[in-house]
N, C-alpha and C positions, 0 to 999 in steps of 0.2 A: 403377263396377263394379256390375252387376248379381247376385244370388243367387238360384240354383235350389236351394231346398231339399227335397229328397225324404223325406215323409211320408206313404207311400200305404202301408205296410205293416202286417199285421193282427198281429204281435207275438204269438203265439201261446203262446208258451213264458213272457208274464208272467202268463196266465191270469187272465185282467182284463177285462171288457165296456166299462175304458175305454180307448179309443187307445193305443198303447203311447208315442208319442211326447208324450202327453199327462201321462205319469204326473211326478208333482212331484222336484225334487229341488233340495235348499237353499230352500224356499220358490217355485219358481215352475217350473212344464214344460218337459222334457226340450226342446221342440220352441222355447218362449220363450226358453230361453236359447242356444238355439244362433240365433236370432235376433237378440238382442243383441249374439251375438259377433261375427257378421257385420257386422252396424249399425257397432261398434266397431272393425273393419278396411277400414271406409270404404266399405261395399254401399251406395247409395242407391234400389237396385230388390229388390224382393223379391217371388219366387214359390214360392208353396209347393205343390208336388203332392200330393195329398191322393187317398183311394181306400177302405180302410176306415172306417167310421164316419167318414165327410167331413165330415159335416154338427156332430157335435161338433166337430171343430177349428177349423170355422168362426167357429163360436161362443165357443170359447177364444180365439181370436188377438183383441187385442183394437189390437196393430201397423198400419198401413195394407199390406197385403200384396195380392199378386194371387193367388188361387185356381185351381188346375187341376185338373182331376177324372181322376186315371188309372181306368178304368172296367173294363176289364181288369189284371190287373198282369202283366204280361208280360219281368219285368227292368228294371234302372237304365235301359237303353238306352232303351229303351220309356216310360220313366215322363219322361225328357226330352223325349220326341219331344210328350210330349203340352204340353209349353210351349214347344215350339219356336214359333208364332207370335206370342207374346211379348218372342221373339231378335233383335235387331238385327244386319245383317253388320256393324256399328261397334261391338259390344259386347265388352265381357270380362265372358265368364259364369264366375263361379263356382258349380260343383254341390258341393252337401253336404248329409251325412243329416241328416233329425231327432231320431235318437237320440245323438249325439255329443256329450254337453252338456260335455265337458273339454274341448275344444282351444278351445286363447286363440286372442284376437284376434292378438296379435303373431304367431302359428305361421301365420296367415294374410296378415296382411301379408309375411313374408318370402317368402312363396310369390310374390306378387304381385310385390315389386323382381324378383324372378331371373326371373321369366315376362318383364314388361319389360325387363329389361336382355339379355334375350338374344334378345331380340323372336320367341321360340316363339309355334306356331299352337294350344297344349297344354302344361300344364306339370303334369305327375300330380305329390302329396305322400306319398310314401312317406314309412317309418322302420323300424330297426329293431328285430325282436325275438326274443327267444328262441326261443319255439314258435310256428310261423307257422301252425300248422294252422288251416284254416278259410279262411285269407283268401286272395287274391288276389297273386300274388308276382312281382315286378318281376324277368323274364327279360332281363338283359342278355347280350350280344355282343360282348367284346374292351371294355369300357366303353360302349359306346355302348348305348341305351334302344330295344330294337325295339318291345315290345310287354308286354302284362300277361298273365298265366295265370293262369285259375281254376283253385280248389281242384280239383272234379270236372273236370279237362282235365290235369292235371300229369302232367309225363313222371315215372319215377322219379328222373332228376336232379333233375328241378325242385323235387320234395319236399324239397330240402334247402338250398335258397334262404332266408334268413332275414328279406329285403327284401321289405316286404312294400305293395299299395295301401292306402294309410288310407280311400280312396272319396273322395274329395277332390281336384278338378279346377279348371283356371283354363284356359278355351278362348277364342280369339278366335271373335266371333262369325259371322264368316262360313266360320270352319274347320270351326266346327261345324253350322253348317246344311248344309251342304255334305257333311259326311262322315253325319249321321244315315238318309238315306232309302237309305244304300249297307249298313246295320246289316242282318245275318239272322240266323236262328235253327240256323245249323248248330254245335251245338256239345251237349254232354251235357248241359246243363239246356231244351235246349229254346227259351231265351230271348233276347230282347233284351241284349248285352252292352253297357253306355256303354266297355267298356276296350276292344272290336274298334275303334272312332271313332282310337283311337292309330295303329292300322297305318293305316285309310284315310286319314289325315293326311298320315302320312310318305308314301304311296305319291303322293299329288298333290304329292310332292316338298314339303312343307312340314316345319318341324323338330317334334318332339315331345322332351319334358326332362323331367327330373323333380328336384324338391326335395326331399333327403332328413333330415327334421325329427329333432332330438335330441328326449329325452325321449318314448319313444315311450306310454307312460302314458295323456299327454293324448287319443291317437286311441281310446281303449277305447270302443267300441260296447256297444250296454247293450240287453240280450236277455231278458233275465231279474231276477222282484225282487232275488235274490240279485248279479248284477251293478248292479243300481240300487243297491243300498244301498254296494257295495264306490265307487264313483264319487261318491256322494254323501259317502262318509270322502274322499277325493282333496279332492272340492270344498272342505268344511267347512276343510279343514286350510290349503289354500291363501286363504282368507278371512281365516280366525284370523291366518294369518301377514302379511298387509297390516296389520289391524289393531296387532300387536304392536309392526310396524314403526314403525305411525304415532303409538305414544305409550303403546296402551291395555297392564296387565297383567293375564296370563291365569296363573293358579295351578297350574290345568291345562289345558288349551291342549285334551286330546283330548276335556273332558270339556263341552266350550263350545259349543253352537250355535246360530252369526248366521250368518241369513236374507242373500242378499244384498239390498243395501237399506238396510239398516239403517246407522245413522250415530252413530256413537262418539267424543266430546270425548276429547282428550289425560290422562293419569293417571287416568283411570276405572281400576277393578281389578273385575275379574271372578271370581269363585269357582265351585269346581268345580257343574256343574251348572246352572247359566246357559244359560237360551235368550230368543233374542231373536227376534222376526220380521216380516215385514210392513213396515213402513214406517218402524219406530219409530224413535227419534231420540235421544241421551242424550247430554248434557251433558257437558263436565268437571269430573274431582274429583270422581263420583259410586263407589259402592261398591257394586258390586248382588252379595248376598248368595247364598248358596247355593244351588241349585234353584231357582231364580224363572223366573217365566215372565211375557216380557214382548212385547204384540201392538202393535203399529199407534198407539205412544204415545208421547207429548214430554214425555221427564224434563228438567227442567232441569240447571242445575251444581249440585255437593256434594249432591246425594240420595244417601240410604241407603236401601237397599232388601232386604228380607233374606225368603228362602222363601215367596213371592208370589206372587201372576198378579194383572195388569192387562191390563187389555183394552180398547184403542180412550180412552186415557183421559189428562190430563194432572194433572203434579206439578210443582208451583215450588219454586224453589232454597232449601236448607237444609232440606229436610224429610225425614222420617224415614217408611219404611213396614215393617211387618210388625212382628213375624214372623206367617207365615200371615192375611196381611189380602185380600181382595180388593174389588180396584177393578174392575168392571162397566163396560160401555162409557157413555158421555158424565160420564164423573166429573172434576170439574175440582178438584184441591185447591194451595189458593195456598201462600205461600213458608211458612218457616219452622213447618211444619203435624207434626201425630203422626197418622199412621195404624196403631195398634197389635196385640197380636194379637187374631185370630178378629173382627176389623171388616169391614163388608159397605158398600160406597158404591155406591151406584146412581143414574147419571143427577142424580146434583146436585152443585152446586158448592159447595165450602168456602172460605172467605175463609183471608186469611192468619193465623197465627198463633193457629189453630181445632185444638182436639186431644180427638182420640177414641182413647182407649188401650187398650181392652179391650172386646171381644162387645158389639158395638152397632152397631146396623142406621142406617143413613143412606140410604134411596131416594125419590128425586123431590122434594129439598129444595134450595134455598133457605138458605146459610147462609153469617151475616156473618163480621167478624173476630175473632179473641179470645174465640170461645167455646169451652166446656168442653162434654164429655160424660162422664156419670158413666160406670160397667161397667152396660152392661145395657139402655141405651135402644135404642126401638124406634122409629120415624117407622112410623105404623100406613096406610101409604098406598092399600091395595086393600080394598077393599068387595064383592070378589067379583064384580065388573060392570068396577069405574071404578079408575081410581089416580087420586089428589090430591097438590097440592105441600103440604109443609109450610113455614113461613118461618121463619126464627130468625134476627134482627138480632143485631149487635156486639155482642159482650161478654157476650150472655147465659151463665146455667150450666145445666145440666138434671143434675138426682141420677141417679142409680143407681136401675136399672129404673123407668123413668118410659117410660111410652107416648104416644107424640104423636099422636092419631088426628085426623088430615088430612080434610080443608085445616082447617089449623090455624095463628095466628101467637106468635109469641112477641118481644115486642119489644123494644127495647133497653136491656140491664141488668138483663132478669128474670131470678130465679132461680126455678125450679121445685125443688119437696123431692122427695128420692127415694122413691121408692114410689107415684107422681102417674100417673093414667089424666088427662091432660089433654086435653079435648075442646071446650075455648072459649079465645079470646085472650086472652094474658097479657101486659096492660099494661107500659108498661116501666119501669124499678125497682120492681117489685112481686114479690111472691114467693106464689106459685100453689100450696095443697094440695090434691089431690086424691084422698083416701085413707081408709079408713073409721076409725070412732075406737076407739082400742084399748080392748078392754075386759080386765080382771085378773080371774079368779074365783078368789080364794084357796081352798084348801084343795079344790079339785076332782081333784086325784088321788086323794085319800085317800076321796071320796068315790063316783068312780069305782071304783076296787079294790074298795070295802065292795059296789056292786051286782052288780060281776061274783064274789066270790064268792056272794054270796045266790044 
């Protein structure tokens, strides 16, 4: 099966300078995932027509796809014609828009069996719906499927038809090249129709059919942010519910959003507020806490994770994060680790069984296993030009607000005192002061008080 996906249209009504078909929803564009869908009902050809702002979605599709440049946009009819040299007469073309990003893959294969098994030269997917206004409405004849009628073409019977075209076609390819160059412009928009190609079908005496798809929901075309957001609730909920199926609990299911992509171990439990995105990956028997937000990151099994953002970053098994901790992208922290509240990891890796519990800065380090961070350390790594690593071997401790001003090592089994501006290597099992010496002036308030009265 081949796919002509039509993406030439300038989306006016989202009020956006980017492509309409461009615009995200669940983590990845309207026009990507109706990619995937197709990919996923078995398309092995894809061409996408393209017409406004061409050149970004060039740039977005990142698919092996063929490009056509509709240059005027002249109608659906008109916007195929310009991939017709693309069409094989041995093909079965499938057309479908780029703003559709709800209709499954299966809504598409079904279309597929009844197109073959009835061996139509045409087989439109209708469905129905309540209020059909706007769309296009499948005018049949004692049962049988003559033809389709646009909105601006409708008798006042036809106004009350409630079968409606989804814009969703499956043609043999020589039916269709065959009926495209016989398309005109006589009708009230002016334009190229793709649903006139139905009558000149039938009229070369070939059959035309149509599949009429339950759940008519999935065809909802997306025009506006306010329709993207309503579509993007559809998507999310039909995600959450794979998931719930596959093992993971959701507390509240409406209040959860995973990116598709995203890959979730069996008993994971999710709390209200949870977002997932990007690529990320989580274990089983992990428990990710309220409000977290988590990017492009491999949690392992049994992580705790509680009102977060990590980003681009990984965590090993039995480790604990937040509350309000942030992991930074390239943070590696090993198993059995605490990342506690208001902690900051940047770009370095923690060994296993390493715990930083409270307001302490970790960037561009270097850090073995089993060590401690008191509340309040700093890895002092920018000089205002440069960042330096700092290294901190196995087992060391660092006190409470101790500054490690990088490149700096601290080797294994040192203890640093709290209140240390450390700025030379600290031997291992040694214990490093760096801190001025306390001086007592007895009796200086009293003699304070006595000059400011004076």
């Amino acid at each position: 099966m081949k796919a002509i996906i039509l993406a030439a249209g300038e989306g006016t009504r989202m009020k956006s300078r980017l492509p309409k078909c461009l615009h995200p929803i669940l983590g990845r564009s309207m026009l990507d995932t109706v990619i995937q869908t197709v990919q996923e009902a078995g398309a092995k050809e894809l061409i996408v027509v393209t017409g406004h702002e061409g050149q970004q979605i060039r740039e977005a599709v990142k698919e092996p796809v063929t490009f056509v440049e509709q240059k005027e946009r002249r109608g659906t009819g008109h916007a195929v014609m310009t991939a017709a040299e693309h069409i094989r007469p041995e093909d079965t073309a499938l057309v479908i828009c780029g703003d559709t990003p709800l209709v499954t893959p299966e809504a598409i294969a079904r279309l597929c069996e009844q197109h073959l098994k009835d061996a139509s030269a045409v087989t439109v997917l209708s469905t129905i719906v309540d209020n059909a206004f706007g769309y296009g409405r499948i005018a049949r004849t004692g049962g049988r499927f003559p033809k389709i009628v646009e909105q601006k073409d409708l008798t006042p019977d036809q106004m009350e038809i409630k079968e409606i075209n989804t814009g969703i076609y499956l043609f043999h390819g020589r039916a269709l090249l065959e009926a495209l160059p016989l398309l005109n412009t006589r009708n009230a928009a002016g334009e190229y129709y793709l649903t006139d190609t139905l009558e000149i079908i039938q009229a070369n005496g070939l059959k035309a059919d149509v599949y009429c798809a339950p759940d008519p929901e999935q065809f909802m075309g997306v025009n506006t942010r306010v329709q993207l957001a309503r579509a993007a609730e559809i998507l999310k909920r039909r995600v959450n519910e794979q998931f719930m199926l596959a093992g993971v609990t959701m507390i509240d299911p409406a209040s959860v959003w995973i990116e598709r992509g995203v890959v979730i171990g069996e008993d994971t439990l999710l709390y209200p507020g949870v977002i997932l995105e990007g690529a990320t990956k989580i274990g089983p028997g992990c428990v990710i806490g309220p409000n977290t937000r988590i990017v492009n990151c491999e949690i392992n099994h049994d992580v705790e994770i509680s009102s977060s953002v990590l980003i681009d970053s990984h965590v090993g098994a039995f480790s604990t994060v937040g509350p309000f901790a942030y992991l930074r992208p390239h943070s590696h922290v090993g198993a059995h680790c605490k990342i506690g509240c208001f902690v900051d990891v940047k770009n370095a890796t923690l060994g296993d069984n390493t715990k930083a519990a409270h307001l302490t800065y970790v960037g561009d380090a270097d850090v073995g296993s089993g060590v401690n961070f008191g509340c309040g350390t700093v890895t002092v790594n920018y000089d205002g030009h440069k960042k330096y690593r700092t290294v901190i071997e196995d087992n060391a401790f660092i006190g409470c607000n101790t500054n490690l001003v990088s490149p700096v090592t601290v080797k294994e089994s040192a203890y640093v005192a709290a209140g240390s501006t450390i700025t030379e290597e600290v031997p291992a099992k040694a214990l490093a002061i760096a801190r001025a010496r306390q001086i007592n002036k007895t009796g200086w308030i009293h003699q304070s008080q006595n000059k400011t009265e004076a």
